[in-house]
C-alpha positions as CSV (number, residue, x, y, z in Angstrom):
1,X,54.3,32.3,95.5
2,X,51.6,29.9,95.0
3,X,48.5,30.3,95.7
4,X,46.5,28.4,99.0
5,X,44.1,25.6,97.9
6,X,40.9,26.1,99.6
7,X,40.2,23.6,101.6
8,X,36.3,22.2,103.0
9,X,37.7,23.1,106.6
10,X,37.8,26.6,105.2
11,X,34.6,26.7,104.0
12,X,33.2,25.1,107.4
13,X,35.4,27.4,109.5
14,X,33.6,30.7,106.7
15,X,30.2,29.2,107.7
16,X,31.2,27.8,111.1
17,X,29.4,24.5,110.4
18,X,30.7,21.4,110.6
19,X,33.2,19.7,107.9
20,X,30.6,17.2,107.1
21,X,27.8,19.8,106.7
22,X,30.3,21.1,104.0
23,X,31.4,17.4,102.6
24,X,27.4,16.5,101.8
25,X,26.3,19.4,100.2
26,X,29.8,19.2,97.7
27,X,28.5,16.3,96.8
28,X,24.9,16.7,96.9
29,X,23.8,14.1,99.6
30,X,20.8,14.4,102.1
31,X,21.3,15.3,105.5
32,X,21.4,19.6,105.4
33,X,18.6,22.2,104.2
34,X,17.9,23.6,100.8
35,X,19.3,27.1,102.2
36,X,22.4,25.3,103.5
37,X,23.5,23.5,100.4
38,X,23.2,26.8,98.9
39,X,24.7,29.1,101.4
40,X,28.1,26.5,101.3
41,X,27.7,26.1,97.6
42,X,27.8,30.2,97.1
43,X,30.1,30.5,99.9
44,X,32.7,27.6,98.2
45,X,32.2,29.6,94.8
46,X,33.6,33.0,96.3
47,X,36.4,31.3,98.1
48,X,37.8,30.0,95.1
49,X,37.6,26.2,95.6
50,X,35.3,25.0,92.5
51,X,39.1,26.4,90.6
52,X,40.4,23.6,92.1
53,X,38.1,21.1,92.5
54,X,36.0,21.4,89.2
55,X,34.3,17.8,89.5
56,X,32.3,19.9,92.6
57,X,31.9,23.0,90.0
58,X,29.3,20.8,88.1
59,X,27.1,20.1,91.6
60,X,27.1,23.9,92.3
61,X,25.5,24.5,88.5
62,X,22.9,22.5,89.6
63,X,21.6,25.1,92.3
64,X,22.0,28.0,89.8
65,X,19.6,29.5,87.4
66,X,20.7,32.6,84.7
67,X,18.4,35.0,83.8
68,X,19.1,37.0,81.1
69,X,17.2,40.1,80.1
70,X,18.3,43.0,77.6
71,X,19.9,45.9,78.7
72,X,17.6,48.1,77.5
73,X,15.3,47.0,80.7
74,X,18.3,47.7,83.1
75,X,16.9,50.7,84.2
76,X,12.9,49.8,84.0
77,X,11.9,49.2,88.3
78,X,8.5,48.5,86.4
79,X,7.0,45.3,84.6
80,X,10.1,43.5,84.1
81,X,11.9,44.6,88.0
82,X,8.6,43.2,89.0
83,X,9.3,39.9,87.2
84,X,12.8,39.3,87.9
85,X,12.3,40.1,92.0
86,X,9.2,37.5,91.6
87,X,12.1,34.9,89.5
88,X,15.0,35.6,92.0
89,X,12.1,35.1,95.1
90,X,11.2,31.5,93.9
91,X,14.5,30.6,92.9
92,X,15.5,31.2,96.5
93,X,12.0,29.7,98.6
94,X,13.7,26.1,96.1
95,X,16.5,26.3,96.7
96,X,18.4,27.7,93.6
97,X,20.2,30.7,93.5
98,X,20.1,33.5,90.4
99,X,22.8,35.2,88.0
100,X,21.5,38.3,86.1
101,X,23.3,39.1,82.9
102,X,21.8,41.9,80.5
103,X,22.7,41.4,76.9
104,X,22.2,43.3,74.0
105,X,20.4,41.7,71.0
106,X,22.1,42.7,68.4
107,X,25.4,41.6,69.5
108,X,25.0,39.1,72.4
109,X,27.6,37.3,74.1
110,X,27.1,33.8,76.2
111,X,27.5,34.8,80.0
112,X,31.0,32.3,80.7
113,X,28.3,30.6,83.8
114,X,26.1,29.7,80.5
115,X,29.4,28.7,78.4
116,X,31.3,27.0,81.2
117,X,27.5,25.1,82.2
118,X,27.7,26.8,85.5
119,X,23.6,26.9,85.4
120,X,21.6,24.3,85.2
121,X,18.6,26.4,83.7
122,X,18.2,29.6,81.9
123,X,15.1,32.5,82.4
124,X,14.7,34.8,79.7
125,X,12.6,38.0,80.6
126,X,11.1,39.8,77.7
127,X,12.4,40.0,73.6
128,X,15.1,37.7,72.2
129,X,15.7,37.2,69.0
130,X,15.2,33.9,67.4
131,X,19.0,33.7,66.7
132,X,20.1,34.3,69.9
133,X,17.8,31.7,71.2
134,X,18.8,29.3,68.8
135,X,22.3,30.3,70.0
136,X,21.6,29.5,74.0
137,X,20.0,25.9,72.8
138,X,23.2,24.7,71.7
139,X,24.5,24.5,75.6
140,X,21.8,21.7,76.5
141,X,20.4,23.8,79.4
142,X,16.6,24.0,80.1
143,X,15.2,28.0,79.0
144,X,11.8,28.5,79.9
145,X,11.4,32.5,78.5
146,X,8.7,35.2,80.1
147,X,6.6,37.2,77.7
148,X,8.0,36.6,74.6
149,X,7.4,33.4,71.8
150,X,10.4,32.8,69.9
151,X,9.9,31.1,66.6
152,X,11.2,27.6,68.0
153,X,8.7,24.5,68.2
154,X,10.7,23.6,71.2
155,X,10.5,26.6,73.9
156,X,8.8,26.7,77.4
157,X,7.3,29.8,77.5
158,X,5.2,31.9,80.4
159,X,3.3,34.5,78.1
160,X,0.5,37.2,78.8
161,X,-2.8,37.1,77.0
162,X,-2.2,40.4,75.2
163,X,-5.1,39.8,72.8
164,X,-7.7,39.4,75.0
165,X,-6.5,42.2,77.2
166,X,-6.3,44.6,74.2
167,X,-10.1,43.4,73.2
168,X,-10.8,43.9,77.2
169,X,-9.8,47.3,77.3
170,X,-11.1,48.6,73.7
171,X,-14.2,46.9,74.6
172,X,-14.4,49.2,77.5
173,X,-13.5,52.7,75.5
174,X,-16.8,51.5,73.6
175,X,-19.0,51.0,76.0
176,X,-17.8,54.2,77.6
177,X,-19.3,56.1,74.1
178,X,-16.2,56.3,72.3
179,X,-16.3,55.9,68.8
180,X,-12.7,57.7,67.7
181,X,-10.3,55.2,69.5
182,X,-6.6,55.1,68.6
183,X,-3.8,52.7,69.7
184,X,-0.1,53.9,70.8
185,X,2.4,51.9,70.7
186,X,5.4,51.3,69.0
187,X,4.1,47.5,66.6
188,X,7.8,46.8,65.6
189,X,9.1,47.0,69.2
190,X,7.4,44.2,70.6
191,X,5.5,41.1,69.6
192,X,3.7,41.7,72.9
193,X,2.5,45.2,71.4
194,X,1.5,43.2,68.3
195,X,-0.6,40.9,70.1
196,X,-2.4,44.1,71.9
197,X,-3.1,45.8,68.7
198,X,-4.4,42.7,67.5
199,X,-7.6,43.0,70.1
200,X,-8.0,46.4,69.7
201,X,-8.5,45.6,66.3
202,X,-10.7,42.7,66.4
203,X,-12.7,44.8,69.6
204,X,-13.5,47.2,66.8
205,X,-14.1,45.4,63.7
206,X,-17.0,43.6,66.0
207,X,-18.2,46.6,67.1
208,X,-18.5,48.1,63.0
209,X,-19.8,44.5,62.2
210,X,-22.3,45.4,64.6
211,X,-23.1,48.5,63.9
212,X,-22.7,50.3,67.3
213,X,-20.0,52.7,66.1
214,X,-20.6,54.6,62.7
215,X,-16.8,55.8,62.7
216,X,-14.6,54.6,59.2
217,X,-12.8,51.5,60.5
218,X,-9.4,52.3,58.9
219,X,-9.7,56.1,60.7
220,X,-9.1,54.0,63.9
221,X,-7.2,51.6,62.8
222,X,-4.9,54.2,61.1
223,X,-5.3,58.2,61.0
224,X,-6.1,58.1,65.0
225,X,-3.6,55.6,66.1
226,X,0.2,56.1,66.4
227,X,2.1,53.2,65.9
228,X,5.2,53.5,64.5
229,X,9.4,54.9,65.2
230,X,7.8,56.1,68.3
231,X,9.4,53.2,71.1
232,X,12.9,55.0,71.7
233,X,10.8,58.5,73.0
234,X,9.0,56.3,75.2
235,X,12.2,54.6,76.4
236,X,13.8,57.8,77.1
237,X,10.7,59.4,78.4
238,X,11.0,62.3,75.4
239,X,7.9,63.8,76.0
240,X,8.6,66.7,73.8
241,X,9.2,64.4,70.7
242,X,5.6,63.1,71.3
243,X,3.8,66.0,71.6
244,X,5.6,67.0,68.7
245,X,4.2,63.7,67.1
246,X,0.8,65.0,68.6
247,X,0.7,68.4,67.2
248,X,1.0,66.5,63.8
249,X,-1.5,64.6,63.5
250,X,-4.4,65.4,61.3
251,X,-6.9,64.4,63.6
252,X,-6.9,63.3,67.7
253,X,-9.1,60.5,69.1
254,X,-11.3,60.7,71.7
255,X,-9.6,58.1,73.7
256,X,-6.4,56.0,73.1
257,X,-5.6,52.4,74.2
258,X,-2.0,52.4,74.9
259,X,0.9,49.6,74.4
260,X,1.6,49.4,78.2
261,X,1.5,51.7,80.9
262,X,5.2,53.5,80.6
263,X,3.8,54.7,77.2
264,X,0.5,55.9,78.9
265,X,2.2,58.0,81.4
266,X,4.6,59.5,78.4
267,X,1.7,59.9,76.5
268,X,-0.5,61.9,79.4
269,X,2.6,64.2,80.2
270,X,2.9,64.7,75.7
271,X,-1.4,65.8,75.6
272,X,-0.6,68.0,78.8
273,X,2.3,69.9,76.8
274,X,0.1,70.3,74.2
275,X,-2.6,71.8,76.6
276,X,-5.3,68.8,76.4
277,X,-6.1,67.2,79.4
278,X,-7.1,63.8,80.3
279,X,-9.6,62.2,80.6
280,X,-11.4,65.7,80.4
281,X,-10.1,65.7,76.7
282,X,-8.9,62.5,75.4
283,X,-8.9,58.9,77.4
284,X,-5.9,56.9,78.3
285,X,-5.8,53.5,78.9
286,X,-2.7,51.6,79.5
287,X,-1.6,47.7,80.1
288,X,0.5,46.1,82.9
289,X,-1.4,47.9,86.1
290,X,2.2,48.5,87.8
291,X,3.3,51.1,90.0
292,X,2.9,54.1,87.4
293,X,-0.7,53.3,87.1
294,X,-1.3,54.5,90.6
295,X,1.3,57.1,90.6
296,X,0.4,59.1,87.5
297,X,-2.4,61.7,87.9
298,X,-5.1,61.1,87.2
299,X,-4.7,57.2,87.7
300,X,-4.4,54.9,85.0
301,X,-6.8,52.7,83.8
302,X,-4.9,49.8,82.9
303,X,-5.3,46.0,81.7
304,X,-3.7,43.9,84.8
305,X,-0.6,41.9,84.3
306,X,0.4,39.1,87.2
307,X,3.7,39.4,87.2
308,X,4.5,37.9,90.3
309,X,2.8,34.8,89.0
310,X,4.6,35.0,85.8
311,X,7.4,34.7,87.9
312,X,6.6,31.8,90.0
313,X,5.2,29.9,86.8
314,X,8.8,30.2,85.1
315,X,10.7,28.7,87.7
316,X,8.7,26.2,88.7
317,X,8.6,25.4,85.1
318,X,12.0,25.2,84.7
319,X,12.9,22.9,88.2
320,X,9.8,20.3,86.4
321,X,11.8,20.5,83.3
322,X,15.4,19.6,85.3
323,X,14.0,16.7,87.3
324,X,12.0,15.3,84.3
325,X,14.5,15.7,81.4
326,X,12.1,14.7,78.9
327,X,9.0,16.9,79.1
328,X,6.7,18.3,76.0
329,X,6.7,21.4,75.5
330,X,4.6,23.9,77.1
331,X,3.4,27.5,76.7
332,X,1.2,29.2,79.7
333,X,-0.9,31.7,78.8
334,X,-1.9,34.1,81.7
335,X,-5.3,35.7,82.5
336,X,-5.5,39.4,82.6
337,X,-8.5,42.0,83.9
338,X,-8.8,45.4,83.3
339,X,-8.8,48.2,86.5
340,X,-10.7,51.1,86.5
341,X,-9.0,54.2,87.7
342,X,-9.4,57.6,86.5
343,X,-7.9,58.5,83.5
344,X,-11.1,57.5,81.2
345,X,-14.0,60.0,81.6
346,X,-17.1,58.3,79.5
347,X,-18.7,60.3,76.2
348,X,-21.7,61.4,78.8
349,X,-20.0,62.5,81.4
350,X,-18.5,65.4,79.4
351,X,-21.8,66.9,78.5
């Protein structure tokens, strides 16, 4: 039996607006809201009728956005949930509405909205690799991608200032007194984590340079930091494998600045099992300032992240790039700050 062709009384009768409502937002004319064009857009997509109709298939692409993210964030409500509620907010307040896909990077396949041009932009939250990118480029749809810099000369990206928050928050574990500083966090997970370590390193060599610490460079640098095979534990909140990490090391820091704040909380819970205590014993300080920061005892001193901004930035980034066509290339760097909570305990306050 064949099947009904959806018709635009159907969709007016779904909605119960009028036929006309229906008619000029199919064909993208003036005369109904943002949130209406959408609602019969979304409403014309679930009924079926873009299968028929695919010359209005096109005009509903042009009120939808794909963001993509890996799948090993699908279960993170943290930095990157943040991000993607801040994307999918926006989206909404212009008019556009969202598709999540997770992918996996070593093996992605092209969302069928991305193949069949269903989108008529493309977020990328967090780490792609520079062949997959190179990969989504071939559709001629606009990416603008969050906190990550692939190797392309032509990508709009919405990135952090890692450095200066790693120098920010090394700077601090100085001033409090400490001299033994480590870094944890995993440097081949993340070019974010590279750009992190990078501060904490140039924090430090000034502070050598300068002569305020008397502590071997490379000891900090090296023997007290951990910074490799280390990412998955974190991930899978293994604290056991970290304090088994812990009890191995030759020597402990007195404080450690830490990739971001999901590795500060594992790391906290790894010292506890190995009965040190913070910041009575050792330091923390993490990056991001999410929810964990205030929910982990003691609370975490953290570097602050904007993620709702970074969200905003992104897709307004990306409607510029749609009603412009030809645009140069941007990356936005954003500001961070450091919050004091309690998980740092200065040199003198332990005497």
């Amino acid at each position: 039996m064949p099947i009904k062709k959806v018709t635009m009384r159907d969709i007016a009768q779904k909605l119960d607006v009028s036929v006309n409502a229906v008619s000029l937002a199919l064909n993208d004319m003036k005369g109904i809201s943002g949130g209406l064009r959408l609602k019969v857009l979304e409403t014309a997509d679930a009924l079926g009728y873009f299968e028929t109709s695919p010359r209005y298939g096109r005009i509903f692409g042009c009120y939808n956005f794909c963001i993509l993210m890996q799948d090993v964030y699908a279960n993170e409500m943290g930095f990157h949930g943040k991000v993607v509620y801040s994307v999918v907010q926006e989206a909404k307040n212009s008019g556009y509405d969202t598709i999540l896909n997770y992918f996996d990077d070593a093996n992605m396949i092209i969302p069928d909205c991305i193949k069949d041009r269903r989108v008529s932009g493309i977020i990328i939250i967090g780490k792609i690799s520079n062949k997959n990118t190179a990969v989504l480029k071939t559709f001629n749809i606009h990416i603008v991608v969050i906190n990550h810099e692939p190797m392309l000369s032509d990508i709009n990206c919405i990135l952090i200032d890692n450095k200066t928050g790693g120098y920010l928050a090394t700077q601090y574990l100085l001033r409090a007194g400490f001299s033994k500083i480590g870094f944890f966090g995993d440097l081949s997970y993340s070019q974010s984590f590279q750009e992190r370590y990078l501060g904490f390193q140039e924090a430090l060599q000034e502070a050598f340079q300068d002569a305020l610490i008397e502590e071997n460079l490379m000891d900090c640098l090296h023997e007290f930091s951990i910074t490799d095979k280390i990412e998955q534990y974190i991930i899978d909140n293994n604290i056991l494998a970290i304090a088994k990490i812990l009890s191995h090391q030759n020597n402990l820091p007195q404080a450690f600045f830490c990739s971001n704040d999901q590795a500060a909380v594992v790391l906290i819970f790894a010292l506890r099992e190995n009965g040190l205590s913070v910041p009575k014993d050792i330091s923390v300080v993490g990056f991001d300032s999410g929810v964990l920061a205030e929910k982990i005892t003691p609370k975490l001193t953290s570097v602050y992240v904007n993620k709702e901004l970074m969200g905003y930035k992104a897709v307004r980034r990306l409607i510029h790039l749609i009603q412009r066509r030809k645009e140069e290339v941007e990356h936005v760097v954003l500001g961070v700050k450091l919050i004091e909570r309690d998980s740092v305990a200065p040199i003198s306050a332990r005497r």
